[in-house]
BABAVEX-334888 format. One line per 5 residues: their letters; for each residue x, y, z of C-alpha. Coordinates in steps of 0.02 Angstrom, whole numbers. Layout:
<pts>
a = X,Y,Z; ...
</pts>
This chain:
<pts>
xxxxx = 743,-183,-412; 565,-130,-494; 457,-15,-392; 253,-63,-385; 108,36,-326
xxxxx = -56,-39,-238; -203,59,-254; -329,14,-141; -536,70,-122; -621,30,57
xxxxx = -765,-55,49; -828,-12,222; -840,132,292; -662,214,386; -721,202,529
xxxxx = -750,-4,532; -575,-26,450; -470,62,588; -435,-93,672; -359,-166,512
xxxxx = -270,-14,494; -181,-20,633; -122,-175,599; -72,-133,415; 30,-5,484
xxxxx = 130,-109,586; 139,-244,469; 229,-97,364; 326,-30,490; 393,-222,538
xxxxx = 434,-224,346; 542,-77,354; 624,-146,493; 692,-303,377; 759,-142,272
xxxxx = 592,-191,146; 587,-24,38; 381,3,70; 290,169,95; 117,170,128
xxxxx = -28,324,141; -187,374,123; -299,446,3; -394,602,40; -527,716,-36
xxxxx = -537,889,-84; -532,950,85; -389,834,158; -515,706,232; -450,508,217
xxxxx = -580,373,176; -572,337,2; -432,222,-1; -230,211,-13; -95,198,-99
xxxxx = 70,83,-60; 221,98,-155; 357,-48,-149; 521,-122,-219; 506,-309,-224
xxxxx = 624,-428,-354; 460,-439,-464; 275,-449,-482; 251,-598,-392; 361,-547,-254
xxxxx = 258,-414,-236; 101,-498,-244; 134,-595,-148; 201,-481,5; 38,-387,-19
xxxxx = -72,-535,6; 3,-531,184; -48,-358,208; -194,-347,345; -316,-235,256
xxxxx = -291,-355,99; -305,-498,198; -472,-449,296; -561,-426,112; -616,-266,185
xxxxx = -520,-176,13; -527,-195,-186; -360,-188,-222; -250,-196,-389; -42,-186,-412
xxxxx = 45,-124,-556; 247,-113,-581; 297,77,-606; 420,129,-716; 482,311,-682
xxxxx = 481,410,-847; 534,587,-809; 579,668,-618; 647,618,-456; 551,565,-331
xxx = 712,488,-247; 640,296,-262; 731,256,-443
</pts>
């Protein structure tokens, strides 16, 4: 199955999306649970400090599978992100998700 990223940018400030982070992460960790191959993390700046935005990588049967799985996703859900989703296509290495 194809692999897609979400890239997301807050649009508060970190500290008024915890809530909704909380529940993303559980909405990912009940995912995994149903054997849904999903990783999700933050991105961080120069000196290791999250608040930018993430990153979610997933396998899903195709675009709109995926789509659709991330409109379900909390932090997507609260319009409290900007968020886009590509399909990736590895080219060259091994990240063990091909």
């Amino acid at each position: 199955m194809p692999w897609f990223i979400k890239q997301e940018t807050f649009r508060r400030p970190y500290a008024e999306l915890r809530p909704h982070l909380a529940a993303h992460r559980s909405w990912v960790e009940e995912l995994r649970a149903q054997d849904v191959r999903i990783s999700s993390g933050y991105l961080v700046d120069g000196d290791g400090k999250p608040g930018g935005g993430g990153l979610l990588v997933l396998e899903a049967a195709d675009h709109a599978s995926a789509e659709a799985l991330i409109l379900q996703d909390p932090v997507v859900a609260s319009g409290l992100v900007d968020w886009n989703l590509c399909q990736w296509i590895g080219a060259v290495g091994d990240l063990g998700v091909g």
